[in-house]
N, C-alpha and C positions, 0 to 999 in steps of 0.2 A: 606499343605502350598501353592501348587501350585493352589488348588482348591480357597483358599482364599486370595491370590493377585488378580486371574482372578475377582473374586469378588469387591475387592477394585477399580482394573482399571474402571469396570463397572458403581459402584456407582461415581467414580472420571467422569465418561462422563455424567453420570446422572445430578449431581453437575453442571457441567461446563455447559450443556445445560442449565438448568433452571435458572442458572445464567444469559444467553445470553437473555433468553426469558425474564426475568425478568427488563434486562437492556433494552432489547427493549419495555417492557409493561411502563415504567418510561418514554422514549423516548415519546413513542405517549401520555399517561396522560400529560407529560409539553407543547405537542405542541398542544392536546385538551386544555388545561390549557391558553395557549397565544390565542390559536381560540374564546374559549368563551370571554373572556376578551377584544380583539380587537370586539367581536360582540357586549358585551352590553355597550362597547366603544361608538361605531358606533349607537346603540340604546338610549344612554344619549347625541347625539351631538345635539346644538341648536345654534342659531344664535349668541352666546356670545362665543362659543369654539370651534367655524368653519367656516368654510367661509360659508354656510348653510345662502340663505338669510332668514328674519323675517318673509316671509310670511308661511315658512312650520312650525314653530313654535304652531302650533294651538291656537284656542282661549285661553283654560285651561293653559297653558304654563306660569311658574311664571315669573317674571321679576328679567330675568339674565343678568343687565346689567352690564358692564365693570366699571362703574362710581362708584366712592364709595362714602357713602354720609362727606356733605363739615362740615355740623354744621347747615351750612346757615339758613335761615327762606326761605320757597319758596314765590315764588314773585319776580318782578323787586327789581335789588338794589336802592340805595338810589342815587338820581341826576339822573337817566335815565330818559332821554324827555317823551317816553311812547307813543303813537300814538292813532286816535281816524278819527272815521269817520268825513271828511270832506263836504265842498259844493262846486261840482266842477264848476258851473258857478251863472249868476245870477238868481233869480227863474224866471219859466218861467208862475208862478200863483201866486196870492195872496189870499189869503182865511182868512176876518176877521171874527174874534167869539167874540160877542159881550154879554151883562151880560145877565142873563133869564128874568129879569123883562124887560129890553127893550127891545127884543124878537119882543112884541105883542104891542109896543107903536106906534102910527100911525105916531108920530114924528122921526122914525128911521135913516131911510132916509136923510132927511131934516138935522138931528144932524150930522150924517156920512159924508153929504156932507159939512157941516162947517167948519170941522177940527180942531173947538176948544173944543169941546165938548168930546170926545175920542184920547187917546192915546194910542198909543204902549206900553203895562207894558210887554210883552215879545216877544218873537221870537222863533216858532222852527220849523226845516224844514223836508220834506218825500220826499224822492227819490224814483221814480218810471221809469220803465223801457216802452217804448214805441215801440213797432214790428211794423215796417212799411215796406212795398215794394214800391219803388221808379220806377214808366215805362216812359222810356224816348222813345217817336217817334222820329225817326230819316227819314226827310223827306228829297226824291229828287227832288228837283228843274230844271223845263226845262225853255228857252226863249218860249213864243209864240208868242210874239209881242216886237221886240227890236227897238225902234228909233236911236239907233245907226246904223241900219243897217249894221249889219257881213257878211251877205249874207250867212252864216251856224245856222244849229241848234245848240243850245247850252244846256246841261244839270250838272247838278253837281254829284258828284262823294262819294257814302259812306265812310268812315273810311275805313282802312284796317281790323280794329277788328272786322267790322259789315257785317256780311258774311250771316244770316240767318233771313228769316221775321222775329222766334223770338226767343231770344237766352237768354244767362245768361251772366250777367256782370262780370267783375273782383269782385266782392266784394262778390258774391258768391264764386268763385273759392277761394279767401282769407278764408270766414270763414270755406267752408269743408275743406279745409288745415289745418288749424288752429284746427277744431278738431279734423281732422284724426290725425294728429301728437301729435301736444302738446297737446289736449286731450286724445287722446289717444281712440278714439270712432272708435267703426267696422262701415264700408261704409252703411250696411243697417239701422244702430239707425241714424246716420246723415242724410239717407234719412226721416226716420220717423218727426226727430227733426225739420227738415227745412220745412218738409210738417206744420205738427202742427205748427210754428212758423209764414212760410211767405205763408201759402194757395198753393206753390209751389211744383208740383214733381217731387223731381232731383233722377234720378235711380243711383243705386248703382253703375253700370259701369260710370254715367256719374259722379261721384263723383269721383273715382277713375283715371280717365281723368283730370281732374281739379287737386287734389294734384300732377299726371304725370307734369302738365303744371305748378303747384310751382315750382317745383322742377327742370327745365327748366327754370325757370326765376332765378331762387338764384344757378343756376349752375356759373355764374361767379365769382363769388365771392369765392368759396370755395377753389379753385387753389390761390386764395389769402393766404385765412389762412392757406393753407397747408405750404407755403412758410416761414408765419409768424411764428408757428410755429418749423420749422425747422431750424430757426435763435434764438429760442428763449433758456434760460441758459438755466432754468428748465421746465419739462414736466412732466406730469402724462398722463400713459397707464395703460389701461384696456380691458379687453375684455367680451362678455358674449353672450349669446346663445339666438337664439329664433327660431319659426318654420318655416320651409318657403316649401311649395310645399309638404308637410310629410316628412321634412330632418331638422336635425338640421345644422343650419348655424351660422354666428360669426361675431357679431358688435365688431370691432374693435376703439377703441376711443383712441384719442388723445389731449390734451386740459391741460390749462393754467386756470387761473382767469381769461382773457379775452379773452379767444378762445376757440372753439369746435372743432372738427373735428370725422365723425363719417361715418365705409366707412361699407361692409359687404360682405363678403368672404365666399367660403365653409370650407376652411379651416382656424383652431382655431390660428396654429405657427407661423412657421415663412414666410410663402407662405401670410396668411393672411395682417402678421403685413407689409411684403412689399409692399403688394397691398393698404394699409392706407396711404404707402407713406412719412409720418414722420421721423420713423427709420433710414431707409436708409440714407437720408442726416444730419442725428443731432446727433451733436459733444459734446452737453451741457449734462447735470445729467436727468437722465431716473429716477425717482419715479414709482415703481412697485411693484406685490407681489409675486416677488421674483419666479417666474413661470419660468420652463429653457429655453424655447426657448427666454426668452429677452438677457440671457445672450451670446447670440450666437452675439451679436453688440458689437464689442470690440472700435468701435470710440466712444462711451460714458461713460461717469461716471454714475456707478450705485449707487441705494439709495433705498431700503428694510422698504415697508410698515411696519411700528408698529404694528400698528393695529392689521393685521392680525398674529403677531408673540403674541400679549396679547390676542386673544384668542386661539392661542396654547398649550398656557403656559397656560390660566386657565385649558384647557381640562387635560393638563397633571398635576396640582393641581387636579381637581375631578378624576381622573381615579388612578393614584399612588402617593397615601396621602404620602406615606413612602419617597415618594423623595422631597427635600427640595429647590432642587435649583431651581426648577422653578419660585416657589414662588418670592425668593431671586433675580433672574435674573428679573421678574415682576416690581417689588421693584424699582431697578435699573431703568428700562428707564423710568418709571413713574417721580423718580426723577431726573433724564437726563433731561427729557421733563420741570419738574416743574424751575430748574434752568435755562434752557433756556430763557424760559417766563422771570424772573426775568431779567435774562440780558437785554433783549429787553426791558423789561419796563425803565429801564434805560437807554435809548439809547445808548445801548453797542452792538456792532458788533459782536465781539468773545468773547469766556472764558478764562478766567485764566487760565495761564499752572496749577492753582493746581487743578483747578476742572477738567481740561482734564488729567491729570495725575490720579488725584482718579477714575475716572471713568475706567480711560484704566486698575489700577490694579486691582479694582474690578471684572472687567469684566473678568481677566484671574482667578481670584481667583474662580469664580462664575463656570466658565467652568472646573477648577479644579474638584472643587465638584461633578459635573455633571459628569464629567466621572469616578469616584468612583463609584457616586449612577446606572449610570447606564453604565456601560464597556462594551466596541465591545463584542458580541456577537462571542464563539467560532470558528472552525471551524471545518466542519465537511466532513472528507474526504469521504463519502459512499454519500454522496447527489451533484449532479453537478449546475453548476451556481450560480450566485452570495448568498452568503448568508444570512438572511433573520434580519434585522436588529432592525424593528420596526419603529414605527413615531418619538417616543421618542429620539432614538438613529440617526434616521437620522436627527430629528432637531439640536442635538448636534454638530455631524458634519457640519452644515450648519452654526450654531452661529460662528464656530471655525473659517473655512473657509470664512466667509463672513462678518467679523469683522467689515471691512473697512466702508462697505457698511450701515449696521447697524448702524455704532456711526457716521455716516456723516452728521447727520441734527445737532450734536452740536457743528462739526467742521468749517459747512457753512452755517452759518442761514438763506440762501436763500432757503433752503433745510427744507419741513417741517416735522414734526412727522408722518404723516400717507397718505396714498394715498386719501384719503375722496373726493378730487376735481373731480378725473378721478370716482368713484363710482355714485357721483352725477351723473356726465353727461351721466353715461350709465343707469341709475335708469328707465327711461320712456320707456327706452326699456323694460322693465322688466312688467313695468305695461302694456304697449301697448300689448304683450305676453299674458299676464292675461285676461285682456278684450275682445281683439278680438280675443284670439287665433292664432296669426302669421299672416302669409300673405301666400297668395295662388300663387304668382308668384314671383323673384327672380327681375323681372323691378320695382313691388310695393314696393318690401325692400327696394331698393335702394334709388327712391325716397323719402321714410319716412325718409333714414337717413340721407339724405341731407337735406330735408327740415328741421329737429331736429338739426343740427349740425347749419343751417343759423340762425333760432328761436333760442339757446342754446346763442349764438354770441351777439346774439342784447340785451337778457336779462343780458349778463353782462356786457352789454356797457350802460347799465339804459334807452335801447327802448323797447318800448313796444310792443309785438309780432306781434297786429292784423297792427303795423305803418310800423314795417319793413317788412313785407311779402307786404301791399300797395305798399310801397315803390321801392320793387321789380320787382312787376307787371306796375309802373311807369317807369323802366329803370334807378332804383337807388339801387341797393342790396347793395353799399359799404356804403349805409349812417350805416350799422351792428358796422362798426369798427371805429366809430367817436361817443362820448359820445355826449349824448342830448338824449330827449323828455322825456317821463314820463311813468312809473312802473304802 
């Protein structure tokens, strides 16, 4: 007996090991199990279910847009003006074509010039583009014989702009500006382009010199719009990355429907967003995506991009079919946003306590669900620090928490659905990144984004880029913030 207890105790520790080993081989299978899942997560993410901009999408890449289709027929609707090439002055040639048989008649002439003999049966005109270099001598004048008698010699006096036998005008400095920035062209294709254009060649340092000197000239003004901004209700911020020196650095934007502002920092937070200047003094609704160091400015009303929460929520549709409420929660601001519209189309300022009512219990009902389908995550006392929650589960808590912030565009229709504004204005940075590769000094970034933030300003005041940078270089940068001239 005693022989076969000592037995049973044995097998009993046997047991109770293999057990432990067993509960720890299940342990590491679920968190293999969450590993792969979160990897071919991360391996199905595209520009429709991440912030992930279009350009890593590759060619092959289907169209996973947000938009679902209307019914519609593609095409303009029905009563839209529609647009067409115009003729922007009067022609500066005539050129008639006359029938083939009169061609070769010796009376051609003679009839052409009668005027009764031929008419106009139509009209149509070719636009063509003229490359010309304009060289202005600029000559100094001395007395060498005066009747007035001065009794001194007398001579005249260059411009102050006229410093070198032979130099480049402002109108160069405009157009490499113009393409360094809002083209978004590297310093040496600009030197290429302007060679092959005007027989001229501007080296790539001296091109880079010239955008220094935009950017110098449209420096008054930008202390303007920072102000304007920071008076102004709502704002859209953004931020994004490009290379500078082999270091990642951080355009910081700021910007309105008729303002820009675009500064650039080493750092991405909150060191950055102060250095833009904006934040710091603005009281009014911050439009963001929802990134944490915005929420560290407690003097503003915040207001939580859409967008970037519907493709969230698609990712978490393709990745966990079995959960339903994202879909549902999708649903919801979609039709948030569609009543919205409606109201406004009506010129109605606010909603109905019933549709802000329905929505506000949907939205707890939807969060209900969501934390059934997917509940906090146990705890697990043998592991230290925080415990590991997932995307899913911390969007939950974020919808929960940040309720306010989310349904505020159909509380304040001043307030729109989605950050799209502040995305625009950082966009050229993205491309400029692309094309040139960055910037090779942290003086060049800056000027680009000054001059992008002056250019950005004029285009939404309906001036046109190559009139406000002239402008500038004439000792008028504020004509930016006063509507006129032409697109």
């Amino acid at each position: 007996m005693d022989e076969m207890d000592a037995l049973i105790d044995d097998l009993r520790r046997q047991l109770a090991e293999k057990d432990k080993q067993i509960e720890d081989l299940q342990r590491q299978i679920a968190e293999r199990d969450e590993k792969i899942h979160e990897l071919e997560s991360r391996l199905c993410q595209n520009s429709s279910n991440s912030s992930r901009p279009p350009s890593t999408d590759g060619f092959n890449s289907p169209n996973r847009s947000l938009r679902e289709k209307s019914g519609r027929r593609p095409g303009a609707p029905n009563g839209h003006p529609g647009s067409h090439l115009g003729i922007p002055h009067a022609p500066d040639e005539t050129v008639s074509h006359f029938p083939a048989k009169c061609q070769s008649c010796p009376f051609l002439q003679q009839c052409h010039q009668n005027g009764d003999v031929f008419k106009c049966a139509e009209k149509r005109y070719e636009l063509n583009v003229i490359v010309k270099t304009k060289v202005t001598e600029h000559r100094l004048l001395e007395v060498t014989s005066c009747p007035c008698e001065f009794g001194e010699k007398l001579k005249g006096q260059f411009p102050d702009n006229i410093r070198a036998y032979v130099q480049y005008g402002d109108s160069f400095a405009v157009l490499a500006g113009l393409l360094s920035t809002y083209g978004a062209v590297s310093a040496m294709r600009i030197h290429v382009l302007l060679g092959s254009l005007f027989g001229v060649s501007i080296s790539p340092a001296t091109i880079l010199s010239m955008v220094s000197k935009c950017a110098h000239n449209v420096g008054p003004v930008l202390e303007t719009i920072r102000k304007l901004l920071a008076g102004s209700d709502v704002v859209h911020f953004d931020e994004t990355g490009t290379h500078v020196n082999g270091s990642t650095q951080w355009v910081h934007n700021s910007s309105t429907g008729k303002l820009t502002l675009l500064t650039i920092n080493r750092k991405r937070g909150k060191d950055g967003m102060d250095d833009n200047g904006v934040l710091p003094l603005f009281d009014g609704t911050a439009i963001h995506d929802c990134w944490g160091p915005y929420w560290g400015y407690e003097n503003v009303v915040h207001a939580v991009c859409l967008a970037h929460l519907l493709r969230e929520l698609k990712a978490i549709e393709e990745f966990s079919p079995g959960h339903t409420w994202a879909g549902m929660f999708k649903r919801l601001l979609i039709h948030m946003k569609k009543v919205k519209e409606k109201a406004i189309s009506k010129g109605k300022s606010v909603l109905s306590y019933y549709y802000l009512h329905k929505f506000d219990t949907e939205y707890d009902r939807i969060m209900q669900i969501a934390d059934k389908e997917c509940p906090d995550p146990p705890d697990q006392p043998d592991k230290k620090g925080r415990k590991k929650k997932g995307k899913e589960r911390a969007l939950i808590e974020r919808l929960i928490a940040l309720k306010a912030s989310v349904c505020l565009f159909v509380h304040d229709f001043r307030v729109p659905f989605d950050n799209n504004q502040a995305e625009r204005d950082v966009r050229n940075v993205k491309t400029k990144t692309k094309v040139s590769g960055g910037f090779r000094t942290e003086d060049g970034a800056k000027d680009y984004v000054a001059v992008t933030s002056f250019l950005s300003t004029a285009r939404k005041h309906n001036i046109s880029v190559f009139d406000a940078l002239t402008a500038a270089f004439n000792g008028n940068p504020e004509i930016v913030l006063s509507d006129g001239g032409s697109e």
